[in-house]
C-alpha positions in Angstrom: -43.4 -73.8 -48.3 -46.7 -75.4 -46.9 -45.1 -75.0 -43.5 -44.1 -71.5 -44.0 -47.9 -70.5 -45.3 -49.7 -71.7 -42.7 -47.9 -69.6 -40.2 -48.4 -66.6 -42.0 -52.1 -67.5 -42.7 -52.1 -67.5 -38.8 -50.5 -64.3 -38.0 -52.6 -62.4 -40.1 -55.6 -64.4 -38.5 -54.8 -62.6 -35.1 -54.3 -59.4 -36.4 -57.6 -58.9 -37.8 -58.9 -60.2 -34.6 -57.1 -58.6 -32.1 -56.5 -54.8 -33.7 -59.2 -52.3 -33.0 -60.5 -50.5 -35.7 -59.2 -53.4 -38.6 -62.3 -53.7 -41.3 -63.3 -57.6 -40.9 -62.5 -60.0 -43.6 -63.5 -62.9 -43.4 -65.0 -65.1 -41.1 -62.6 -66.1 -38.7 -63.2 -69.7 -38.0 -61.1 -71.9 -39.2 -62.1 -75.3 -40.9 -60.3 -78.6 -39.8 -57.6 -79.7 -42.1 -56.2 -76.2 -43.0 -53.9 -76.2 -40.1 -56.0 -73.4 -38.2 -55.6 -73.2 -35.0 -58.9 -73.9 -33.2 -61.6 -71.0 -32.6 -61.8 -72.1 -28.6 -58.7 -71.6 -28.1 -59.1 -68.3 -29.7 -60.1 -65.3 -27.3 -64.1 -64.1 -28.3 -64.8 -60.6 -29.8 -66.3 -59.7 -26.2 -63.3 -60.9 -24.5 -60.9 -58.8 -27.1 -63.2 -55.7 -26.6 -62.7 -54.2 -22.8 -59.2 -55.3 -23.2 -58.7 -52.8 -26.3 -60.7 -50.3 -24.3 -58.0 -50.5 -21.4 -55.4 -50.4 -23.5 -55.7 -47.0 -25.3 -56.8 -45.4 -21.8 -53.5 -47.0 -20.5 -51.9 -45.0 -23.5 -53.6 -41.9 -23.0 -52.9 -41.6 -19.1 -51.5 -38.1 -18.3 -52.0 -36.6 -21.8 -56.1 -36.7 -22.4 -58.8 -36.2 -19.9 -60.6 -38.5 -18.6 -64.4 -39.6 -20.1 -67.3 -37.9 -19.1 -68.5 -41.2 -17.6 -65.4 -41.5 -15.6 -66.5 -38.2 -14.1 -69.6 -39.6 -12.5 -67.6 -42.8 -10.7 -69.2 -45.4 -13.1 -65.4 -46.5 -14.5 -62.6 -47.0 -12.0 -59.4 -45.1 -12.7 -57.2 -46.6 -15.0 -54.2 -46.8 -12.1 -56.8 -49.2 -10.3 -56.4 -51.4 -13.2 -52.6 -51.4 -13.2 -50.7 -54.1 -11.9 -48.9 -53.5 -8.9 -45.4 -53.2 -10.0 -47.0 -50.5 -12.2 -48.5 -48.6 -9.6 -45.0 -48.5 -7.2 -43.2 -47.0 -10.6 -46.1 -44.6 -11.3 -46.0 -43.2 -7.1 -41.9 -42.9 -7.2 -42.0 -41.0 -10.3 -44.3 -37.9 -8.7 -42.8 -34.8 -7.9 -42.3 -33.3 -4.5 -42.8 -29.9 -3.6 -40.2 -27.9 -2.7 -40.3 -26.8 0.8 -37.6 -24.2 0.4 -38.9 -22.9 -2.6 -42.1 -22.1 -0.6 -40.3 -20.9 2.2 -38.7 -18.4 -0.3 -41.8 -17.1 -1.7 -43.2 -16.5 1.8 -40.2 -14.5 3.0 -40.7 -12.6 -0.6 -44.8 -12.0 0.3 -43.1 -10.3 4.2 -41.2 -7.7 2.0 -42.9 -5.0 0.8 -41.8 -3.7 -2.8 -39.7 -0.5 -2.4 -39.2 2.2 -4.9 -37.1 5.3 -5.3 -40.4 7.0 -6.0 -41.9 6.5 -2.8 -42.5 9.2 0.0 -41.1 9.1 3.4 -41.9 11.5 6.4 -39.8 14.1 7.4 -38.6 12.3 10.4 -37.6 9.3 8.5 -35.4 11.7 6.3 -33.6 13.0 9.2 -32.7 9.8 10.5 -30.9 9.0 7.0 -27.0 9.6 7.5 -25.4 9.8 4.2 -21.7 9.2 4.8 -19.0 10.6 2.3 -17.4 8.1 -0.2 -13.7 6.9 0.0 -12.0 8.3 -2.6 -10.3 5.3 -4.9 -7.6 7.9 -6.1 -6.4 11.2 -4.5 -3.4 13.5 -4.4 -3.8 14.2 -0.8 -4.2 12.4 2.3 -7.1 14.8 3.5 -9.8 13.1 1.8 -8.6 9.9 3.8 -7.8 11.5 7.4 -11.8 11.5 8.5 -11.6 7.5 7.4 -8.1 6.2 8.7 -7.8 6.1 12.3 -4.1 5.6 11.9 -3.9 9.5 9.7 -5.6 10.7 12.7 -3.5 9.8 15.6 -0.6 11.2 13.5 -2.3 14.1 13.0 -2.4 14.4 16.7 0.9 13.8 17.4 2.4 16.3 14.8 2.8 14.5 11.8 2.8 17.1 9.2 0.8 15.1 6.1 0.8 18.0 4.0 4.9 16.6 3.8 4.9 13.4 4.3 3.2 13.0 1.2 5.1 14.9 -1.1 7.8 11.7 -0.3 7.8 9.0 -2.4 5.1 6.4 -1.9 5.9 7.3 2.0 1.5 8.1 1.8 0.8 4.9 0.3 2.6 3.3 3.2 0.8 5.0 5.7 -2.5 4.5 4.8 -1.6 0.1 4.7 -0.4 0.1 8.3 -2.3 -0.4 11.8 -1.7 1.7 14.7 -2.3 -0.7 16.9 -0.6 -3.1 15.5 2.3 -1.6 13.3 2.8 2.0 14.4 2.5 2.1 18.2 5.4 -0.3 18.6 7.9 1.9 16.5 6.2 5.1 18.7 7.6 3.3 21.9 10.9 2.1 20.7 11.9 5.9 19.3 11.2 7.0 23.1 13.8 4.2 24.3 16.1 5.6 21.6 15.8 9.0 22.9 13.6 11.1 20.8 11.0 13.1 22.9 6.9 13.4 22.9 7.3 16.6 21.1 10.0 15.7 18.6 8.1 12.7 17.5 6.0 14.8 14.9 8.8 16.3 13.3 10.8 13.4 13.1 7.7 11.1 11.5 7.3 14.1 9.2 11.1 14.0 7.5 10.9 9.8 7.9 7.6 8.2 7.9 9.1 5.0 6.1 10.3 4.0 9.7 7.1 3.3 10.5 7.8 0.0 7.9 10.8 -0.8 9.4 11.0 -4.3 11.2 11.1 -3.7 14.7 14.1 -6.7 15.6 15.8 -4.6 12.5 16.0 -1.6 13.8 16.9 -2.9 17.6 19.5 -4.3 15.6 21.3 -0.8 14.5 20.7 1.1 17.4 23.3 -1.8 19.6 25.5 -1.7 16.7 26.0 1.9 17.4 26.0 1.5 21.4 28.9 -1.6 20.2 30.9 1.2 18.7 31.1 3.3 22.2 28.5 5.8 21.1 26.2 6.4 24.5 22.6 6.8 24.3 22.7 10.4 24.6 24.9 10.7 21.7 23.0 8.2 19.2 19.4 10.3 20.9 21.1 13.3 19.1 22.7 11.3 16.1 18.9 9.8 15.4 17.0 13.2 16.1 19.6 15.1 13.9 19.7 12.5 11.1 16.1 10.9 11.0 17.1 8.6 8.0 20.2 7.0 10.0 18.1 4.2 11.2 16.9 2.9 7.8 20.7 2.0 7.4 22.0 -1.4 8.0 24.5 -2.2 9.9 26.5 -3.3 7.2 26.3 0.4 5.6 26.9 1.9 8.4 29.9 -0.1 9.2 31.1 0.8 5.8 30.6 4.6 6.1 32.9 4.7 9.5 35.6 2.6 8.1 35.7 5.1 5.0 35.6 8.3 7.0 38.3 6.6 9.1 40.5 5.8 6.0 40.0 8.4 3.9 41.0 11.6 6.4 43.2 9.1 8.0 41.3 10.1 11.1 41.4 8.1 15.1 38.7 6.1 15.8 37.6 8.7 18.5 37.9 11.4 16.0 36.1 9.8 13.8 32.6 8.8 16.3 33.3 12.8 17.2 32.9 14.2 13.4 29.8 12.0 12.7 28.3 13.1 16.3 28.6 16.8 14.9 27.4 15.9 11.7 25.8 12.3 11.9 24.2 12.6 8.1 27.6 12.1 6.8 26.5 8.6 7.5 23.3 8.9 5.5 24.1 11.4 2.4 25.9 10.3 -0.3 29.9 10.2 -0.6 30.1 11.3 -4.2 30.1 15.2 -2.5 32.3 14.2 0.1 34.7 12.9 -2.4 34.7 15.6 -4.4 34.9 18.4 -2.3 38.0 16.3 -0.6 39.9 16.3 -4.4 38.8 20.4 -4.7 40.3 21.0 -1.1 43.9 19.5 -1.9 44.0 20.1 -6.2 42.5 23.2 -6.5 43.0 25.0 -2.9 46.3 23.5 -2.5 45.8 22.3 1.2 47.8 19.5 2.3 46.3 16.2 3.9 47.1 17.3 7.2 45.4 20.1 6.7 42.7 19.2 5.5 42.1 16.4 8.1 42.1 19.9 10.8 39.7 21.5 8.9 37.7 18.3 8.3 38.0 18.1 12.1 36.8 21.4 13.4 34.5 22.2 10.4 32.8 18.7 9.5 29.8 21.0 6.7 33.1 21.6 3.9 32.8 18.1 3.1 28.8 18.3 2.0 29.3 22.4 1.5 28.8 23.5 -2.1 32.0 23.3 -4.4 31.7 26.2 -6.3 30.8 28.5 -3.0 33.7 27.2 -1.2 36.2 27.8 -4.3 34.6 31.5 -4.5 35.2 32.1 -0.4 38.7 30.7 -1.0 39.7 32.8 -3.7 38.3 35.9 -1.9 39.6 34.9 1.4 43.0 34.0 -0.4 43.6 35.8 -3.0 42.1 39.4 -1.9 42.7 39.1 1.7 45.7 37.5 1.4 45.1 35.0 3.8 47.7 32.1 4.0 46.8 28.4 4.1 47.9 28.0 7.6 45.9 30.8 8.8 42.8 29.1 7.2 43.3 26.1 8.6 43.4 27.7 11.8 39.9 29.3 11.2 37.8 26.8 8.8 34.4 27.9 9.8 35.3 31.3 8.3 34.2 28.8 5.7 31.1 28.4 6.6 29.9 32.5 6.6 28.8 34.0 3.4 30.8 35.4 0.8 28.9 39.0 1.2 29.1 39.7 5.0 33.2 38.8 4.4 33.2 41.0 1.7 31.1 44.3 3.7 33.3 44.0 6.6 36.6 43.7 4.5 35.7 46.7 2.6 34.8 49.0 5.7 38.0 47.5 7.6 39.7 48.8 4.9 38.3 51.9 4.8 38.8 52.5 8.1 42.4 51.3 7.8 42.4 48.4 9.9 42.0 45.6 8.0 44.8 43.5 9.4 45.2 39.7 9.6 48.5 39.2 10.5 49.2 37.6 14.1 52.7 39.2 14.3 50.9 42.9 13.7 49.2 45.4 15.9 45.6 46.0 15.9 45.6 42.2 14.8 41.9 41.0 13.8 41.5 37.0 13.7 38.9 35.3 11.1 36.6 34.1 13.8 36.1 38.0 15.1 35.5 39.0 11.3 33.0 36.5 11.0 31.0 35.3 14.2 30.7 38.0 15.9 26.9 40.4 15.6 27.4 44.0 13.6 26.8 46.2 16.5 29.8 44.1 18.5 31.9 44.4 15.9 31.5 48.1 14.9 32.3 48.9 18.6 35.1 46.8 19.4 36.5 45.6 16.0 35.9 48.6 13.4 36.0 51.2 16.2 32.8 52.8 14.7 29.3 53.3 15.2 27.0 51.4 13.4 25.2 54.3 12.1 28.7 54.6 10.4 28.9 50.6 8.8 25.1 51.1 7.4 26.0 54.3 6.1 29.0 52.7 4.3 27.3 49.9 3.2 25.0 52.4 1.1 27.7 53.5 -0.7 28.6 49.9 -2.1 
């Protein structure tokens, strides 16, 4: 405990002595025999003082100002006193400037402040070109012609946009695609095909989706068809005649041969002739077709074999209306008394409307010379009834003036 005392006795000795600011006890000498250390090898109150005076300006460095007599050089800086070590800390911790901060600012002084309240000279108005926005939605392809240099060239060459985009989507195509780079390679390979400068804008106008067709694709088709002994004049026609028949793969198309070839039990010949005549058979749907094959032989009563001759001569009765072509049957049939054989003879009688059979009927027979029968004088054949213009068939048919047919023709 004697030990533990002394220490203590010590500690607070050096406290007193060495705090600023600490009220004095008492005197700090020690006496020999109390285990006091000895005052000489105790620092002095003069040594203690500039000490606690650089102390608390260390601690104040950076947050107060410096003295008044500082300001006048009679004290050094306080970094002066610092060791070393100190000092390299102190010199890493400044801040640099910024150099592109102060580049910024300068290139911000350069530009002068603009507001849409300041006045400009007349001549600097003029000069001010105010272009027209894109539209981000429209339900014409107008508004987009003056910004598209592909709707202009098409424009140019005929396209009829006014149509084209009343197709599905076929706009929306048209304004994604180059004409560079898309367009004028398709332009090119429909002149190889066979379509002319002057039919390209109609053709474009009922089929603009070819312009999205792959180019090796559509290659493709065209040497099917030349594979299946069609010549280029003939596919020029098929293409121009049914703008949609290159969109079909060959696979399709392969498929709509083989069941036009089945189904009427026709030659291959015959078959490459009726889609020549009438080449959207391979691009219109077959539910018609099929149908107007099953009203032909159930409810006209024609046999296959006839049916193939009028398929034949008269491809149109396979997409013609049903219920026209049960009407001109019954007329034709029924009224007339026109015999299946006869019909088949003369399918495009078909093809003619139901009132310009029925005028000419009517005045034949009122002239008494309404007569169908081959085997009989005066005979008068379907095609004459049909085909031919009133004023050659009053003459030479009716025997009459056609003063006389109008005149009739008011009394119906």
């Amino acid at each position: 405990m004697t030990v533990w005392a002394r220490q203590i006795s010590r500690w607070r000795c050096l406290l007193r002595t060495g705090c600023p600011g600490r009220p004095r006890g008492r005197s700090s000498s020690a006496q020999p025999g109390r285990g006091f250390a000895p005052s000489a090898l105790l620092p002095s109150r003069n040594d203690v003082l500039p000490w606690r005076l650089q102390a608390c300006r260390l601690v104040s460095v950076g947050s107060c100002s410096p003295p008044d007599s500082a300001k006048d050089g009679s004290f050094s800086s306080p970094e002066s006193n610092l060791p070393s070590p100190v000092k390299q800390e102190q010199t890493k911790a400044e801040t640099l400037p910024d150099l592109n901060a102060k580049i910024l600012y300068e290139d911000w002084d350069d530009v002068p402040p603009s507001s849409a309240l300041e006045e400009i000279s007349e001549e600097e108005a003029v000069k001010i070109i105010a272009e027209p926005l894109l539209p981000l939605h429209s339900s014409t392809l107008r508004d987009y012609v003056d910004h598209s240099e592909t709707l202009a060239k098409l424009v140019h060459l005929g396209v009829d946009l006014s149509q084209v985009e009343k197709r599905q989507k076929a706009g929306q195509l048209l304004l994604t695609l180059d004409f560079e780079k898309d367009i004028k390679k398709i332009l090119l390979f429909l002149k190889d095909v066979g379509i002319e400068d002057n039919q390209l804008g109609p053709f474009l106008t009922k089929n603009p989706y070819i312009l999205g067709e792959d180019l090796e694709a559509l290659e493709t088709r065209v040497a099917y068809l030349k594979s299946k002994k069609f010549g280029e004049a003939e596919i020029a026609q098929m293409v121009s005649r049914a703008p949609y028949l290159l969109l079909f793969s060959v696979e399709r198309l392969d498929n709509r041969l083989g069941f036009f070839k089945n189904e009427l039990g026709l030659s291959v010949k015959k078959t490459k002739n009726l889609v020549i005549r009438l080449p959207r058979l391979l691009t219109g749907k077959l539910e018609p077709v099929k149908e107007n094959l099953q009203v032909c032989q159930i409810e006209l009563g024609f046999q296959r074999n006839e049916i193939q001759q009028i398929v034949f001569k008269t491809p149109k009765i396979l997409t013609a209306s049903k219920k026209r072509l049960k009407q001109t049957f019954d007329y034709l049939h029924n009224i007339m008394g026109i015999p299946h054989h006869m019909l088949t003879r003369f399918p495009q009688v078909f093809n003619s409307k139901l009132l310009r059979i029925k005028e000419r009927h009517m005045f034949l027979t009122f002239l008494g010379r309404a007569q169908y029968d081959p085997a009989q004088p005066s005979y008068i054949s379907l095609d004459q009834l049909v085909s031919l213009p009133d004023e050659v068939f009053c003459t030479e048919i009716a025997k009459a003036s056609i003063q006389d047919f109008e005149k009739f023709l008011k009394t119906l």
